[in-house]
C-alpha positions as CSV (number, residue, x, y, z in Angstrom):
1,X,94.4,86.7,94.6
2,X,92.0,89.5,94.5
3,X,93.9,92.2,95.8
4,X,96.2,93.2,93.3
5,X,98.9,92.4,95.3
6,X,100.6,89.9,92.4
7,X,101.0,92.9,90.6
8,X,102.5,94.6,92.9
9,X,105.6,92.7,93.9
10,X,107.2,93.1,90.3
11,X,107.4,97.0,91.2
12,X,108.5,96.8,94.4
13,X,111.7,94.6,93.2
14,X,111.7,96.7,89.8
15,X,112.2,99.9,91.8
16,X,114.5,98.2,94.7
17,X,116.7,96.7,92.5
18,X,116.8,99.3,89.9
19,X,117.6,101.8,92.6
20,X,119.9,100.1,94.3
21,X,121.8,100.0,90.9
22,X,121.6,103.6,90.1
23,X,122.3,104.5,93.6
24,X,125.9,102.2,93.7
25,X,126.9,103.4,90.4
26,X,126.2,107.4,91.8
27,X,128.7,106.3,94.5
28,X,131.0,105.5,92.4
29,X,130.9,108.1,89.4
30,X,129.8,110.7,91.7
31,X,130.4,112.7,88.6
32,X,127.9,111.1,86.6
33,X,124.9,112.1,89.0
34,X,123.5,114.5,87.3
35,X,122.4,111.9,85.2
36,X,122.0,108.7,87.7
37,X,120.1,111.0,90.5
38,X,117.4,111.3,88.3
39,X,117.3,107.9,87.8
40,X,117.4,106.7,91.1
41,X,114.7,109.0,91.7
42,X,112.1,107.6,89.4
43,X,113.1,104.0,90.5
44,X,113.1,105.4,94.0
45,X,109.6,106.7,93.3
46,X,108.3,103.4,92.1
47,X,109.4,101.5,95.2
48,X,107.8,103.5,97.6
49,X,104.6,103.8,95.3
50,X,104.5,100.5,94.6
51,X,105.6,99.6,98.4
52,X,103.0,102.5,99.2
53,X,99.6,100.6,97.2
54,X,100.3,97.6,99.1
55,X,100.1,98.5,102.3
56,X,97.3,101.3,101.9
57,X,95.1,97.9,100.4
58,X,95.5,95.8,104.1
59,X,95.4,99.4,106.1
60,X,93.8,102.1,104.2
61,X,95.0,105.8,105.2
62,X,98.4,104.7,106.4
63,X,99.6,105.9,102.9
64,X,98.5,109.3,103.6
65,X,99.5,109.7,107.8
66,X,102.9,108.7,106.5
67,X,103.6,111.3,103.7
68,X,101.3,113.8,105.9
69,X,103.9,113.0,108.8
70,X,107.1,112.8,106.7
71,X,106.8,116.5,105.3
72,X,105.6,117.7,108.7
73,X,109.0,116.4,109.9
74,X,110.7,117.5,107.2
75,X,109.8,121.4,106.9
76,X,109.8,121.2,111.1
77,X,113.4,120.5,111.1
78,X,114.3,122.8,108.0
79,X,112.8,125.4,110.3
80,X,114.1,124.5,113.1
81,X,117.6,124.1,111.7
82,X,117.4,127.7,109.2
83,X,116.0,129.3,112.0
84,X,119.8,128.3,113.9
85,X,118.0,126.6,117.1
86,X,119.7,123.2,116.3
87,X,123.5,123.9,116.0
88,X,125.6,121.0,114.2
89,X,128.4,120.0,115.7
90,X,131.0,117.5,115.6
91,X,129.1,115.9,119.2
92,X,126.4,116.1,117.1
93,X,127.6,114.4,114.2
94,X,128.9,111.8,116.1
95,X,126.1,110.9,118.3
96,X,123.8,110.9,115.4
97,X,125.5,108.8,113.3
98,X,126.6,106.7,116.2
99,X,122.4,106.3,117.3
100,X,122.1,105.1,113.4
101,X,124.4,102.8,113.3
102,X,123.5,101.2,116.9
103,X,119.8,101.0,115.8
104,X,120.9,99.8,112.1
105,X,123.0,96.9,114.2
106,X,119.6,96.2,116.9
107,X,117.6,95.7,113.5
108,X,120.7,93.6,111.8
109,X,121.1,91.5,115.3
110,X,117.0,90.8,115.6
111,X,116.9,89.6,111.8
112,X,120.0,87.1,112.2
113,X,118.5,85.6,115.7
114,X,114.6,85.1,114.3
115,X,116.6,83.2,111.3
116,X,117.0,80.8,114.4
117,X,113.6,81.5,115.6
118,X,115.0,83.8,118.7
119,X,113.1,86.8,117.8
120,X,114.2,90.2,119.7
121,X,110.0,90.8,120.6
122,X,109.9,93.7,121.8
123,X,111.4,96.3,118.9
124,X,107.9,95.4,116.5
125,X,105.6,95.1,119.9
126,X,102.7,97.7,120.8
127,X,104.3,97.5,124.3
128,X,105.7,100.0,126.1
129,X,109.0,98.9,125.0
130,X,108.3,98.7,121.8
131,X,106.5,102.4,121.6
132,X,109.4,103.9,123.0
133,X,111.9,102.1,120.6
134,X,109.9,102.7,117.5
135,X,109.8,106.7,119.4
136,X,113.8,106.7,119.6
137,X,114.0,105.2,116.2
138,X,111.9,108.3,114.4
139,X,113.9,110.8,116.6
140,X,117.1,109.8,115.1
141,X,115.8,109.1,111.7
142,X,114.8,112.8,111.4
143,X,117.8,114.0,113.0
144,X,119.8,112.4,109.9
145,X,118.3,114.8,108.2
146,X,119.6,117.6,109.8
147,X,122.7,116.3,109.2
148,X,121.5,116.7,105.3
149,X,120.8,120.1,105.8
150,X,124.4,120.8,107.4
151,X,125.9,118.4,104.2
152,X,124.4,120.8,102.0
153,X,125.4,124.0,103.7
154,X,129.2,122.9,104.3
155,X,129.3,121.6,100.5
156,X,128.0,125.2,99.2
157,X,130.1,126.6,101.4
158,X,132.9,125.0,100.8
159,X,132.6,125.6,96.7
160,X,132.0,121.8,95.7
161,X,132.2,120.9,92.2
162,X,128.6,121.6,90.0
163,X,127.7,118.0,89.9
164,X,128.0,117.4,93.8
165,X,124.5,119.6,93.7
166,X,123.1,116.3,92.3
167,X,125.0,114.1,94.8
């Protein structure tokens, strides 16, 4: 078609479907991820570069906002959190995981009702609404990660078995 986008869709599935494989079997044989993590990794990498061309060919420089963004985030937080201004606790836990979950189940809700054409406008609108959703959204997105950080810390702490450093 011109755009190189036939070419694209193969890695996209190649790396979503390979990664969801390696990532189940990790689950599973959580002693096998030294071996599987790395795997999941490269077909991780390949989804989001391959996911990554296509949408940097209809809207250059998004490609490079987003990772510019992401690892601001990231090394924000890891300050943040190292630095002991954020302390995790079991509130914290809870209302994190319990803001993922009701967001996960907006996003699950809005896909079953535009199956029926009864779209749920307002969470992909430029709105107001929609600003502030997609805010709320990134806010609890990077607090999962300092629930990451805290995972980490408790499992070193704890003395975790040598392969739960891949995990």
């Amino acid at each position: 078609d011109g755009t190189g986008v036939d070419k694209i869709i193969p890695l996209i599935m190649a790396g979503a479907i390979g990664g969801l494989v390696a990532c189940l079997v990790t689950v599973f044989k959580k002693e096998w991820s030294a071996y599987t993590a790395p795997v999941y990794s490269v077909l991780q990498g390949l989804f989001l570069g391959a996911v990554s061309a296509f949408f940097e060919k209809f809207y250059p420089g998004i490609v490079v906002q987003a990772v510019a963004l992401t690892f601001g985030v990231l090394l924000v937080l890891l300050f943040i959190y190292k630095s002991g201004w954020i302390k995790v606790t079991e509130n914290l836990k809870l209302g994190i995981v319990s803001a993922t979950g009701a967001i996960a189940l907006v996003y699950l809700v809005s896909w079953i009702l535009s199956m029926f054409n009864m779209p749920i406008g307002f969470i992909y609108s430029s709105g107001p609404l929609g600003i502030i959703f997609s805010l709320v959204v990134v806010v609890i997105a990077a607090m999962n990660l300092v629930l990451d950080f805290d995972f980490i810390e408790q499992g070193s702490a704890s003395g975790a078995p040598k392969y739960m450093e891949w995990y």
